[in-house]
N, C-alpha and C positions, 0 to 999 in steps of 0.2 A: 834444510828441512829439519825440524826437532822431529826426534825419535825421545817416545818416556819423557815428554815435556822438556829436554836437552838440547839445545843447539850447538849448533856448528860457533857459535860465536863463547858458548859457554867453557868449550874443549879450547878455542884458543885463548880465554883470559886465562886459563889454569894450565895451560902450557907455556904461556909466555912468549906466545907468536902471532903472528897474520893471521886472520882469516883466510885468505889465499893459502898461505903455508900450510894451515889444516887439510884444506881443499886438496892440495896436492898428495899430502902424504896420502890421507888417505882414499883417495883414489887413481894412488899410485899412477899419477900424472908422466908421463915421460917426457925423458929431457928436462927437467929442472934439479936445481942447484941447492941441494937439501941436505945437509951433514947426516950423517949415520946418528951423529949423539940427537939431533935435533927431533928426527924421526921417531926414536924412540921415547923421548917426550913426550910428541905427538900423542903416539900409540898409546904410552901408558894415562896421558888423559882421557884418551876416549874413551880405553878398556873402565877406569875407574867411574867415569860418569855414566858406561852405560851406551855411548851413541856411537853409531856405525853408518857409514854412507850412504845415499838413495843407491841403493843396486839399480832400480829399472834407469835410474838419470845416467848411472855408468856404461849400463850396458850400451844404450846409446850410443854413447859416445864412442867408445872403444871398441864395439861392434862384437861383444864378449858378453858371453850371458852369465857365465860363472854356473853353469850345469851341466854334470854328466849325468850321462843314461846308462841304468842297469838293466840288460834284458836277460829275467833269471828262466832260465826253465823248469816251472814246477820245483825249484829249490827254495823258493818261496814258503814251500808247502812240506820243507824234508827236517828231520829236526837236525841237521848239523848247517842249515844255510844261513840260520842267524849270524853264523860267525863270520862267511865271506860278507855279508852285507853290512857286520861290525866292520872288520877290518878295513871294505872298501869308504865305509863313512867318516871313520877317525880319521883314514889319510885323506881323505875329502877338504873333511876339516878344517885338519893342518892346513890346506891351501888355501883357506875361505872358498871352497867347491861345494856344491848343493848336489846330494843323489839325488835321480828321480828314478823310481823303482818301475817297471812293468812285469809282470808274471805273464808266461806262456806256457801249455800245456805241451808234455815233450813230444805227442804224439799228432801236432798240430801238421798244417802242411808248409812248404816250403814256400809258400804263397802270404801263408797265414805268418809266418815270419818276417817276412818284407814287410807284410802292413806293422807288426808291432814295432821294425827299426822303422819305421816312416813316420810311426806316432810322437818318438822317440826327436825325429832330425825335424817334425813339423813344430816341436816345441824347443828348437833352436838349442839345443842340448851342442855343445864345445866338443864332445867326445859319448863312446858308448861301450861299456865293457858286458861280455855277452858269456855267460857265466850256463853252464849244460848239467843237467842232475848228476850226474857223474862223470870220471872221467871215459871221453871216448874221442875218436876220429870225427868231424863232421864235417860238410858243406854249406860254408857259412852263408846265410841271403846274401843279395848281389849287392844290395845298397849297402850293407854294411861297409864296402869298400868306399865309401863316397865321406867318411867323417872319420878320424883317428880310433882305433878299437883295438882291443883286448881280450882274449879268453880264457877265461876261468877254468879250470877243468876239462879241458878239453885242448885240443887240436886241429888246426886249418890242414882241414885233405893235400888245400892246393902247398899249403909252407909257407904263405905271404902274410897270414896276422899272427903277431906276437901273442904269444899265448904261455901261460901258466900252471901248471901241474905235481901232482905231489910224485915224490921220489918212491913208485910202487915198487920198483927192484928192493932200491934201500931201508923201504922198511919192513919189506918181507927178510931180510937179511940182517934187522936190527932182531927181528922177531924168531926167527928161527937160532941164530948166533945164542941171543939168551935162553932158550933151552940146552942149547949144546952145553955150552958153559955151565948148566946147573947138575950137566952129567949125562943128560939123556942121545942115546946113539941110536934110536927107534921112534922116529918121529912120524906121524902121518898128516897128511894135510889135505882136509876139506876144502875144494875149490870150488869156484862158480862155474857155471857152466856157457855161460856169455861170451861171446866173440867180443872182447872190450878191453884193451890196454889192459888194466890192471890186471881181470884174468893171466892173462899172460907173463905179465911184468913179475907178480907177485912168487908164481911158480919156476920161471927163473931165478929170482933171490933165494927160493927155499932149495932149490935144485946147487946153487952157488956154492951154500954154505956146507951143504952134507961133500960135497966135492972138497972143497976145501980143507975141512976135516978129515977127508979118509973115510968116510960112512955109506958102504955102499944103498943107493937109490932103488929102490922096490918099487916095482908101479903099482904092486897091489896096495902099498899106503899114499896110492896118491888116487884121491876119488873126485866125483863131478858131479856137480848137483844147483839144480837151482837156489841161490843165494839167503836163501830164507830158514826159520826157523825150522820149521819141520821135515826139509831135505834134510837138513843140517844133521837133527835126530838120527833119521834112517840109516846116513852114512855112519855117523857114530858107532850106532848102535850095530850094524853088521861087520865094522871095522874093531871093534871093542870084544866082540860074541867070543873070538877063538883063544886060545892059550896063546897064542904067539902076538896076543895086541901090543900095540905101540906101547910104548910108556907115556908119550906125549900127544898132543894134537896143534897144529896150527891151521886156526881155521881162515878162510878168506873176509870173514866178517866176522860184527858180534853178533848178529841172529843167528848164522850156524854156531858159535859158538855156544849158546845159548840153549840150542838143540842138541848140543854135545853135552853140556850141563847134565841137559834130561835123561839123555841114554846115560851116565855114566850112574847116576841115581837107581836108575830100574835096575842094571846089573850088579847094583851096590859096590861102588867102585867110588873112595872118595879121593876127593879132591882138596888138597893135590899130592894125598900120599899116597897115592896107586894111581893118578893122573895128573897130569900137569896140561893147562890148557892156557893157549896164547892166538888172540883175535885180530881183529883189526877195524878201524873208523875210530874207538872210543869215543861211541855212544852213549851217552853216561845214564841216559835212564835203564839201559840193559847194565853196561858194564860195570857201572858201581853199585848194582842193586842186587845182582847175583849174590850166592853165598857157597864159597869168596868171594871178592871182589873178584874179577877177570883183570885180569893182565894184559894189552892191548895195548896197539901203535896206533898214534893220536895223526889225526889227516889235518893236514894244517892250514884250515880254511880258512880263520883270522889272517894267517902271514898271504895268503892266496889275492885276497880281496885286497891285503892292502899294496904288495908288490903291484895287483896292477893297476891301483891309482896313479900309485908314483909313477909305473910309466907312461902312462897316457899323457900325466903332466908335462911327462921328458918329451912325448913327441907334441903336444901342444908349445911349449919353449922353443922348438923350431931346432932341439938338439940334431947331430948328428941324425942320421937313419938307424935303427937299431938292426941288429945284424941277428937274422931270423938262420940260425944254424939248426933250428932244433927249437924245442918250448922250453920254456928255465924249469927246475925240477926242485922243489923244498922238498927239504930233510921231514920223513914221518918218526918224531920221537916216539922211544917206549915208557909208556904209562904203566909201571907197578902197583899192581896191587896182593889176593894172597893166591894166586892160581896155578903158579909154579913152585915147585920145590924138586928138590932131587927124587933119584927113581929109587924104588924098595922092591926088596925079592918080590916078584908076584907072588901073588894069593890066591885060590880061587874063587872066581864070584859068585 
């Protein structure tokens, strides 16, 4: 079949092989008898003309559709989910893999989820990575078990699907550590208030590091609030009021962060020579927009998305089983920018 007016017979004059040979290589025929150097001929003729194999004739054949399903939850809709849907596409790519995308609303039912994996496995989709707005515990649909899958951000309640998540201990711990290091022995930290993994995870890192150090742990700089900008304020802002405030903040996000910004403004407190402040997601339409920049550990939803193409690949290859001890956990680096500096005699505000 010519593709862009190309045939199959045009790639093998300009290879310098069979038509059949063409045939094979590129519909990675099994079982035939085709040199590495030969193949790559192949390839580089068709790349250079332009022509690529009937997918629907291969699928056929091979009973291989060459598509995964992405069922995102409202991340669709979040501004950091372009990056798992980058990540998961490039390594798509690299495999000659097609995403097909579905969006689901997070507050759907557990009902309304089977139908979106059913849409997913009725369009003959090879695998389905099933990607949650944030990180949490969940109960994944039942048919999900019935096609190879993946989870993004999250975690299988039961321990049985391979799943993917950022290192919330360790970058609360990259995040706290670089304050310490810039001097500061009075840090407080704005949390969520969410029964959610990273709530948790995060506040152990920050609890890690002042142990670690020798600094003794004050509960009254560890506060709780809904994850948003204007919680975020309030704690600030009553956490900031007395002579004895922190030097620093580490907030659970960059919204509160953001609402630390504001409180530190009204008390005339600048940043970051009478505050030092350190977030977390880098969100860049907050964090590099601020003034300073915010200084913030980046969630590492590119590396997320593409870790779990590659696996699904692994377990489409018929590899080994993968050994579900736990979710794999990426490293959240720290994103500088000018929001920390060392601490200065206080002043009053």
């Amino acid at each position: 079949m010519a593709v862009n007016g190309v045939g199959i017979r045009d790639v093998a004059r300009l290879a310098g092989v069979s038509i059949t040979t063409v045939s094979h290589v590129l519909n990675d025929t099994p079982n035939t008898r085709v040199s590495a150097e030969t193949r790559a001929r192949v390839r580089e003729a068709a790349a250079q003309l332009g022509y690529g194999p009937n997918r629907a004739a291969r699928a056929l054949r091979t009973n291989r559709s060459g598509l995964i399903g992405l069922l995102s939850e409202e991340i669709a809709t979040t501004p950091h989910a372009g990056r798992i849907i980058l990540g998961a596409q490039d390594a798509a790519r690299a495999h000659d893999l097609t995403l097909v995308i579905v969006n689901a609303e997070r507050e759907s039912s557990a009902s309304a989820h089977e139908d979106y994996v059913q849409t997913l496995i009725d369009r003959q989709v090879e695998a389905v990575l099933y990607a949650t707005m944030y990180h949490r515990r969940i109960s994944v649909p039942a048919n999900l078990r019935r096609v190879p899958a993946v989870l993004i951000d999250a975690t299988d309640e039961d321990g049985v699907v391979p799943a993917v998540v950022p290192d919330e201990v360790g970058g609360a711990v990259t995040a706290v550590t670089h304050l310490v290091e810039a001097g500061h022995r009075r840090i407080g930290f704005l949390n969520n208030d969410d029964d959610v993994p990273a709530t948790h995870e995060r506040l152990i890192g920050y609890r890690q590091v002042l142990h670690r150090h020798g600094i003794a742990i004050e509960d009254r700089l560890i506060r709780q609030a809904p994850s948003e900008t204007l919680p975020g304020y309030a704690l600030a802002r009553e956490m900031l009021a007395g002579d004895d405030r922190p030097t620093a903040l580490f907030c659970y996000n960059d919204r509160m962060a953001m609402g630390a910004y504001r409180a530190a403004a009204e008390l005339g407190l600048d940043i970051p020579g009478d505050l030092s402040i350190v977030g977390f997601d880098n969100q860049e339409l907050i964090a590099a927009n601020l003034f300073p920049g915010l200084t913030t550990v980046a969630l590492p939803h590119y590396e997320m998305g593409e870790w779990a193409v590659e696996t699904l690949v692994r377990l489409l290859g018929g590899e080994a089983e993968i050994q579900n001890d736990g979710p794999t956990r990426l490293d959240c680096p720290l994103v500088m920018r000018g929001s920390v500096a060392a601490p200065q005699p206080h002043r009053k505000a």
